[in-house]
N, C-alpha and C positions, 0 to 999 in steps of 0.2 A: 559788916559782912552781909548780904544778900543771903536770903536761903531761898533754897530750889525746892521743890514737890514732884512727884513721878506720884502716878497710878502703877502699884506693884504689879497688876494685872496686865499694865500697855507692857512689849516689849521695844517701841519704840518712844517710848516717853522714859524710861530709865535710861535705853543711849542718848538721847537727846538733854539726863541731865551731866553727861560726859562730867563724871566723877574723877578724879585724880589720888594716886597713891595717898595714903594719913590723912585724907577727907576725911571728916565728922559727918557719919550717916544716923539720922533718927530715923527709926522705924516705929510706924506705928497701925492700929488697926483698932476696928469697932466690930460689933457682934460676938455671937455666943462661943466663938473659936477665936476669938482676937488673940488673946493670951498665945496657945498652941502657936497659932500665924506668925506671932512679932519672935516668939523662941525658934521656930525654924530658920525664917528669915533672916535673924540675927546670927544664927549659928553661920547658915551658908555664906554672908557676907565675910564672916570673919575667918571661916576656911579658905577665903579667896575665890568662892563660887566656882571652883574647878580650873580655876585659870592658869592654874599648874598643867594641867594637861591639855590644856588645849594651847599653849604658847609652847609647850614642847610639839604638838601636832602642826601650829602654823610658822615657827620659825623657820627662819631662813636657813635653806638646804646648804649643805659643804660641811657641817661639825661631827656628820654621822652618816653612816649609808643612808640611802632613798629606796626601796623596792623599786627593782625593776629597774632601775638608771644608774646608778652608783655615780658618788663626785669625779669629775675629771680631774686628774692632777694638774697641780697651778702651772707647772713649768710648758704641760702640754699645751694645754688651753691657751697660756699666754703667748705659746709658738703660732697657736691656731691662728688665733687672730691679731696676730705682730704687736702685741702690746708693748715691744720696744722700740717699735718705731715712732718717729715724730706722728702727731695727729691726723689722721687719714680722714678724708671726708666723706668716704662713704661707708665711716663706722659710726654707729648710730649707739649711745651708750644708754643704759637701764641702770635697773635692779635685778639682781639675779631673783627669782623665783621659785626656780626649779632647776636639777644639775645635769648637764650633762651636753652633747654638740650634733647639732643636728643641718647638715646638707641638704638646701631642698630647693621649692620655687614658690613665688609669693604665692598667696591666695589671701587678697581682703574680702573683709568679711562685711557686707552691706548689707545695712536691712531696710525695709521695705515701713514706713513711721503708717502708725494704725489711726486711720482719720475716724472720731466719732461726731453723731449732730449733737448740735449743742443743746437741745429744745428737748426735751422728752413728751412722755403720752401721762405725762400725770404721776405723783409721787406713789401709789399705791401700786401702780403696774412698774414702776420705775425702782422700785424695792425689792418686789418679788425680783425682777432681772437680775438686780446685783446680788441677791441671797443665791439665787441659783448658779450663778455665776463663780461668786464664792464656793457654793458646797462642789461644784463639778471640780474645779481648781485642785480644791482636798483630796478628789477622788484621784485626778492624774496625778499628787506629788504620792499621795498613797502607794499608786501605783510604782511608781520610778522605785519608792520607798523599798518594796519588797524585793527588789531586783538588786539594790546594790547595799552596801554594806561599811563598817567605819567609817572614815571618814565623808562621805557622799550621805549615806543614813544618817548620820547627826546634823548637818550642813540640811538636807531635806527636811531635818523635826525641829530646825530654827523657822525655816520659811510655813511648816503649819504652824507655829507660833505667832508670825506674821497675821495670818490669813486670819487667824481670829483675835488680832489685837480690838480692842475696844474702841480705841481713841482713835487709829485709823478710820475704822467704821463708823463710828460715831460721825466723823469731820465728813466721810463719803455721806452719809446720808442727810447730813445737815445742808449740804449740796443741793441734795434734791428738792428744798424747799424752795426753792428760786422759780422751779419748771427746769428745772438742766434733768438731762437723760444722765441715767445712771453711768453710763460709759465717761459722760464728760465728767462729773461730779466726782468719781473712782480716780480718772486720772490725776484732775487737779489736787487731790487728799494725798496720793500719793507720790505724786513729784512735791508738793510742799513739805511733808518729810521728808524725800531724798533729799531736797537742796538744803535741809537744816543741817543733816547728816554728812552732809557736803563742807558745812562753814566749818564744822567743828573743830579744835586743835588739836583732837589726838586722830594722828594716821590709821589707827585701828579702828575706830569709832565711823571715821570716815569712811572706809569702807566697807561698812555694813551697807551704805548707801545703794552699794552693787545690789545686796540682796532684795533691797525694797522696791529696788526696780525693775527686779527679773519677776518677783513675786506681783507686781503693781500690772507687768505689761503682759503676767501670763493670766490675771484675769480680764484685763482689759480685749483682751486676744477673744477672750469667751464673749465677752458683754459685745463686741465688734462682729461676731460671727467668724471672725477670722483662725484657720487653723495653723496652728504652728507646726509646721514641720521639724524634724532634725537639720540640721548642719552637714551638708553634704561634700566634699571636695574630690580633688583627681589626687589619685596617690601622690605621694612624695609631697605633697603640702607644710607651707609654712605659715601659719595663718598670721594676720595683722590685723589689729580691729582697735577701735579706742578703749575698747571694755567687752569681754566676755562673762555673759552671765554665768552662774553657774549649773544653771541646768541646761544652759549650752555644751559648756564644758565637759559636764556630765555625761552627752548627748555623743561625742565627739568618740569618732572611729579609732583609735588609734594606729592601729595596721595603715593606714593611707596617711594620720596624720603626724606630721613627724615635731614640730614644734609650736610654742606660742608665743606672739610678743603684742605687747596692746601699752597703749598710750597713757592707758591709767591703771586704776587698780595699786594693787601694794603687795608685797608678799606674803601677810596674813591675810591676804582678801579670800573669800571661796575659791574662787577661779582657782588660784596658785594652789592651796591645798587641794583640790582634783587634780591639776596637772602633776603636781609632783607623784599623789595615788595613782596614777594613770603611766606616771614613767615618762612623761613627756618633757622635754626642756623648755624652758620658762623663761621669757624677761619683761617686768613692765615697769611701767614707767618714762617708755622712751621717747624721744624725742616725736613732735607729731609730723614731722618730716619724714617718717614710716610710712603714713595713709595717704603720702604721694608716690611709693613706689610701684610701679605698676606690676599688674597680674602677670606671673609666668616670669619674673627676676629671678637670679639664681642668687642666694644670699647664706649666707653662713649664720648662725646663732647660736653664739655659747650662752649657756642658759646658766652657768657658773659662775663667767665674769659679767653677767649681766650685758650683753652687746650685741649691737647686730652689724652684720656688715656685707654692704652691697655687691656686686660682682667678683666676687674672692678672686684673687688669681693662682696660677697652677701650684703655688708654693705653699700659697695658705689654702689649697684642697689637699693638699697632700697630707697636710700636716695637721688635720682636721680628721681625713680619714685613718691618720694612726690612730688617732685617739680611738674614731669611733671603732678601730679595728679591736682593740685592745678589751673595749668594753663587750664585741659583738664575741669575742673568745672568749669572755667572761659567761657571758650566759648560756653561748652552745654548752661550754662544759657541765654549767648548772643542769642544760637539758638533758644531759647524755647520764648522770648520775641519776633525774630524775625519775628512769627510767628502769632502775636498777630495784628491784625488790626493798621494802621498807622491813628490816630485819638487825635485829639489837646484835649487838657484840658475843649472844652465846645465845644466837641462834634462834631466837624468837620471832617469826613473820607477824607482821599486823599489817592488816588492808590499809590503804589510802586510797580516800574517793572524793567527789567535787559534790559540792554544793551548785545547782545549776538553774537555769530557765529558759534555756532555747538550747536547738540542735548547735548553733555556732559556737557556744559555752560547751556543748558537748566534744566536738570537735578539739577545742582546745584544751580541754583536759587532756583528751588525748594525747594532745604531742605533746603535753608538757607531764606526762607520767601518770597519771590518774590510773588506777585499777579496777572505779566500777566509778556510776554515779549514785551517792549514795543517800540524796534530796533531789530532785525533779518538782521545781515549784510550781503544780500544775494551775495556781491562782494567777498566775503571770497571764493566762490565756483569759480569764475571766474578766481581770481589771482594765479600768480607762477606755471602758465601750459602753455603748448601749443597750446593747443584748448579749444575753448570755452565747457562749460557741455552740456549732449546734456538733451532733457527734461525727459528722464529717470533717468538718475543719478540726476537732481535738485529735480526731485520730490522724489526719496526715503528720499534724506535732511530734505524736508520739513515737510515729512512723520514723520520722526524722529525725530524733533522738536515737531510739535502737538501731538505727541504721550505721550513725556517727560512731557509737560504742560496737557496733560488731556483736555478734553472739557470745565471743567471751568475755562480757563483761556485763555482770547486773547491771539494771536500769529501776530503782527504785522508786517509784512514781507517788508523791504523795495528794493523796485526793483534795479538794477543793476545803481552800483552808483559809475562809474568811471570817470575819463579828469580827466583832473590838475593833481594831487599828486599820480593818480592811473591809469598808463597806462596800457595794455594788449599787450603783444605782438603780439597776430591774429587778433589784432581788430587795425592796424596802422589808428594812427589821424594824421589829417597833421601839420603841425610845427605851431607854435602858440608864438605869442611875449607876448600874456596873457593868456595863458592856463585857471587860474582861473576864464575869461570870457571868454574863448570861448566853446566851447564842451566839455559839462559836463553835468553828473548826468542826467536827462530824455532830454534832447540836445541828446546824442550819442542813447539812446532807439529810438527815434523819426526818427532819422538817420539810425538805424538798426531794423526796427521792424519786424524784423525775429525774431533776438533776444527776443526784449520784448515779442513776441506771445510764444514762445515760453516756455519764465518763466514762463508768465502767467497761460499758460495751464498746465505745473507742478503744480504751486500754489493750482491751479483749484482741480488738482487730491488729492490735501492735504485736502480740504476743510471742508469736513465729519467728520475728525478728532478733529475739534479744530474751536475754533472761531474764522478763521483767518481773518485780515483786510489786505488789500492792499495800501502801500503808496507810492507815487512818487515823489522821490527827487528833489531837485532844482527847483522848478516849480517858475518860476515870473510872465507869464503871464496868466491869462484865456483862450488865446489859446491853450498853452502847455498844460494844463488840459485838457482841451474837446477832444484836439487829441488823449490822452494816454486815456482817458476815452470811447474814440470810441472804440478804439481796444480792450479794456478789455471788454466792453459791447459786439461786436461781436463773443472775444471764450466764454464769461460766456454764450450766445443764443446758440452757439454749442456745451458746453458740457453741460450744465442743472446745471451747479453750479452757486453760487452767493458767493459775499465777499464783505464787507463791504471799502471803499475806502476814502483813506486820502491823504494830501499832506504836506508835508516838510516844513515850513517857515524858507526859510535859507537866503532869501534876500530881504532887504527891501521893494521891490513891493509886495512879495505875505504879507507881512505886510499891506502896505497902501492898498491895494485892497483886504484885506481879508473880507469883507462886503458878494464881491462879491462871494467867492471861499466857503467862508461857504454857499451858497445856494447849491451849486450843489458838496458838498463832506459830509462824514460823522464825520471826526474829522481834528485835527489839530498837529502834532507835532513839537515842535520848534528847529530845533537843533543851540543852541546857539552858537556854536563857529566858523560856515559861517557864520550865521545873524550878528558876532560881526565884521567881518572880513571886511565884505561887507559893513554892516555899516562905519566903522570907517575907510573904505579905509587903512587897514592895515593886512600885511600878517601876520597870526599867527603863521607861523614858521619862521617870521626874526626876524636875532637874534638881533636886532635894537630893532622894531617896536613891537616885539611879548609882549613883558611889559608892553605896554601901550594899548593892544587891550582886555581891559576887558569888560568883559562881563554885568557887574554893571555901566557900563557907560549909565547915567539916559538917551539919545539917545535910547541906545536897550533898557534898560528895558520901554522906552517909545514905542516901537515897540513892542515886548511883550504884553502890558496893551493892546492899538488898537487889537492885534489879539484875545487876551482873550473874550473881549468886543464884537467884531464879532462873534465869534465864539458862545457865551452864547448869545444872540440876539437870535438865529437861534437855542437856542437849540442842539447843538454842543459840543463836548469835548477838552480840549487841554491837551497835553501833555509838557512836556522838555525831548529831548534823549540826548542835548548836557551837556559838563563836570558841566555846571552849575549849573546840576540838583543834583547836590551830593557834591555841596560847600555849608559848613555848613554856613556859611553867607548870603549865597543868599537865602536856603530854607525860611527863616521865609520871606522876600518880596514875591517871586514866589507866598507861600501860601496866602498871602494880594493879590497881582493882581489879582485871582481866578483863580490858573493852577489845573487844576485835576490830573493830575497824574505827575509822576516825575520816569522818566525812565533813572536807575543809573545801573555802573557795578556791578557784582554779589557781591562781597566783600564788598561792600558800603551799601547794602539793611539793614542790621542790624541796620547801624549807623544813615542811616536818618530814619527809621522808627521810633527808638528811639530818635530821633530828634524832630521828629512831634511831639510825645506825650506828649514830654514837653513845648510846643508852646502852644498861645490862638488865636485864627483865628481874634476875634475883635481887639487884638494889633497888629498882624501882618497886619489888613487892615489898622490898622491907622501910622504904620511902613510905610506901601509902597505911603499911601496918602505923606507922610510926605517927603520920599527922592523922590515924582516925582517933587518935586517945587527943589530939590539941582541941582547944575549945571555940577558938576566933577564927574567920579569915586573916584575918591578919597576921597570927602566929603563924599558920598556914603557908602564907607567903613567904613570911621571912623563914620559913626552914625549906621552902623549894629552893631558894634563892641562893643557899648554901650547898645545896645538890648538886654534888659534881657526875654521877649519872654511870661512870665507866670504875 
């Protein structure tokens, strides 16, 4: 038997040793944590490294609902595209992807191959390039990062994984000893691992290959000077491409775009998992007799039975638009509920608000039921530029937000809320061995309160518009309050506005000391998934620890109840903007602790609104009396799990 070696640190050198089910893995290590290292390591291998949930996240759609698409029934679908007929030629067969039937017209997807010279100016100036290169890269998946959420957020903290693999970098810089320019040396490292990633015999393995090349060609894009735009089409689009990366995917409008089908790829690949997030119908694998059909073809695509097919005729449009008729009554209705007050079985109202970052997220809250916005990421404006916004351009944002929500409806604006996970490149912090405590979230405003004066007086200028409240992140002590609360109080006396002002409970102090903090603020919001973080002294993006940093861990939710308790003392409101607030498990305790509002992404607002209503407020308080005497999250779980709620 051959034995294979990975560097634990590459993420491309453990796919690369494309392991197999009852494989014999040693692990091992050197240094003064070795021991700790090989006991972690060993544990997560033999939990299966999470691959329980992430094989329930990238299977293949049809065994459960999808958000937002729902499966087509087999007998429709199969009417759709005449699956009892003899072989048609201008049906083009896949893998289904993602569910559901989408009518449109082609749109290929071409791109433009990024030429670099082969020679460079010498290895020392040819290093800086790709290091800079590399950290800007960081900075835009950062950025996408803060904007989107499950599935797209974990798929984004694979490819900074990437970016700082060793052995990739290592092999680019080894490059550079020849005299090749960083751009050639980058590419060739990293098309040499795609096409390993390519031979390999497991389909899952292989396409990871997508990622190394969406991550390989969006530093190359840097190193080339070239800027990437988004993916742009004419409404009713059906895109066709040999492979969709997935921060294309990502990227991808869906209001215009209506489906996707590509040549490769697989249905655990990124791509498939955003399109099914996204709601879009899916097929890849098909035939590459696809990327000859020309642009503006009218084509049919069940993204169920995996197929595409060329010029439908009037029978199979007809019978294509039952289906989609059928699904399009499904959601008006969803809409029409969605819009109905979020109020338990005896009478209890709770707010539901959106999670957002632009006025067009504001927008869409909107018609999808939202009753305030209850996060406004105002870092969205900061990141993946060169310079900070100046307070004109913050304030037309703003502008554009309250405008979307209308005056009846808060617009909670959280101040600039970067360190740790979110750095700016004009804003250099200094090197930090704990980022996640050091300068972070209102730390760097206090640090910079050019800046904060700055947003502020934008905010200010929004004000007239909308009910807006003002919140500042990360705050743990009453200090940091009073100070960010000086400054806001001295432009509100200069410009003659006023706003209502909150703070963040993201770390245990502003918990135990929320007595205090409810006297001299107006509301509370909790974002759960620092407080869980913070609490539990575990990173939520290690791939270790991150499993066991739940948020139902009776610690927070005992942290939670204290700040609710504070907070209503004082005649006060609390909020949830973290994921917790749109885990259908957690709603029914949240509503027993007494949280007021519950501020979910846009997508989600239907599903807990309609959650609430099926709830009864006195079981759900004798719910949460109940799990604050258990000890685990995991007892925890298993007694929501039994909670019938009505």
């Amino acid at each position: 038997m051959r034995a294979e070696t990975a560097n634990a640190k590459s993420v491309t050198a453990i796919l690369l040793l494309a392991t197999s089910p009852n494989d014999a893995i040693r692990v091992s290590a050197t240094g003064p944590d070795a021991a700790a290292a090989v006991s972690a390591l060993a544990e997560l291998l033999a939990s299966g490294s999470g691959e329980s949930q992430a094989a329930g996240e990238s299977a293949v759609p049809g065994a459960g609902p999808v958000p937002g698409a729902g499966p087509v029934p087999a007998p429709a679908a199969a009417s759709a595209m005449g699956a009892a007929a003899p072989p048609d030629p201008r049906k083009l067969a896949g893998v289904s992807a993602s569910p559901g039937v989408a009518l449109g017209k082609v749109a290929q997807v071409r791109r433009t191959a990024i030429s670099v010279a082969e020679q460079g100016a010498g290895v020392e100036r040819e290093r800086a390039h790709l290091d800079a290169a590399l950290e800007r890269a960081r900075q835009q998946i950062s950025g996408q990062q803060a904007a989107n959420s499950g599935a797209a957020s974990r798929i984004l903290d694979a490819h900074l994984e990437l970016l700082a693999d060793p052995e990739l970098i290592d092999l680019a810089v080894a490059g550079l000893a020849g005299g090749r320019s960083a751009g050639y040396a980058w590419r060739e490292a990293y098309s040499s691992y795609a096409a390993r990633l390519e031979a390999l015999a497991s389909p899952l393995l292989r396409e990871r290959a997508g990622d190394v090349r969406d991550v390989g060609g969006r530093v190359l894009g840097l190193l080339a000077g070239v800027t990437t735009a988004p993916l742009q089409f004419a409404p009713g689009s059906i895109l066709i491409a040999d492979e969709l990366t997935p921060s294309e995917t990502a990227s991808l409008d869906a209001g215009k775009v209506l489906g996707l089908c590509t040549t490769g790829g697989g249905p655990t690949s990124h791509a498939a998992i955003l399109a099914r997030a996204l709601g879009l119908p899916a097929v890849c694998g098909v035939d590459r007799a696809a990327l000859e059909i020309e642009d503006g073809t009218a084509v049919l695509l069940d993204g169920t039975a995996g197929t595409l097919l060329e010029r439908p005729n009037d029978s199979e449009v007809a019978a294509a638009r039952a289906v989609m008729g059928r699904l399009a009554a499904q959601r008006h209705s969803e809409r029409a509920a969605a819009s109905e007050p979020a109020a338990t079985t005896d009478g209890h109202r709770i707010e539901i608000a959106a999670n957002i970052g632009t006025a067009e997220e504001a927008l869409a809250a909107v018609a999808q039921g939202g009753e305030a916005v209850g996060l406004l990421r105002s870092e969205l404006l900061f990141l993946d530029r060169d310079t900070a916004p100046d307070e004109r351009e913050q304030a037309e944002v703003y502008r554009a937000v309250a405008a979307a929500l209308g005056r009846e409806r808060r617009l909670v604006i959280r101040t600039l809320d970067i360190g740790g996970d979110k750095p700016l490149p004009y804003l250099p912090l200094p090197p930090e061995e704990n980022p996640f405590l050091g300068l972070r979230g209102i730390r760097v405003s206090l640090a910079r309160p050019d800046l904060l004066r700055s947003q502020l007086r934008a905010i200010l200028q929004a004000a007239a518009l909308s009910d807006i409240h003002v919140m500042f992140p990360m705050i743990a002590t009453l200090d940091e309050l009073r100070a960010a609360r000086r400054i806001l109080d001295e432009e509100q006396r200069a410009s003659g506005g006023s706003v209502r002002v909150g703070v963040m409970i993201e770390v245990p102090s502003a918990a135990l000391i929320a007595e205090h903090l409810a006297r001299e603020v107006d509301f509370f919001s909790i974002g759960t998934n620092d407080l869980t973080q913070y609490t539990l002294a575990m990173d939520r993006g290690h791939p270790q620890l991150a499993p066991q940093a739940d948020a139902l861990h009776p610690a927070v939710l005992g942290l939670i109840s204290l700040t609710v308790e504070a907070a209503h003392r004082h005649g006060k409101w609390v909020g949830v903007c973290g994921g917790m607030a749109a885990e259908p498990l957690a709603v029914p305790v949240l509503l027993g602790i007494g949280v007021d509002e519950l501020s979910v992404p846009v997508p989600a607002i239907a599903a807990v609104k309609a959650l609430v209503r099926r709830l009864s407020l006195r079981h759900c308080q004798d719910l949460a009396r109940e799990v604050a005497g258990l000890g685990t999250a995991g007892e925890v779980r298993a007694r929501l799990a039994q909670f019938g709620g009505s």
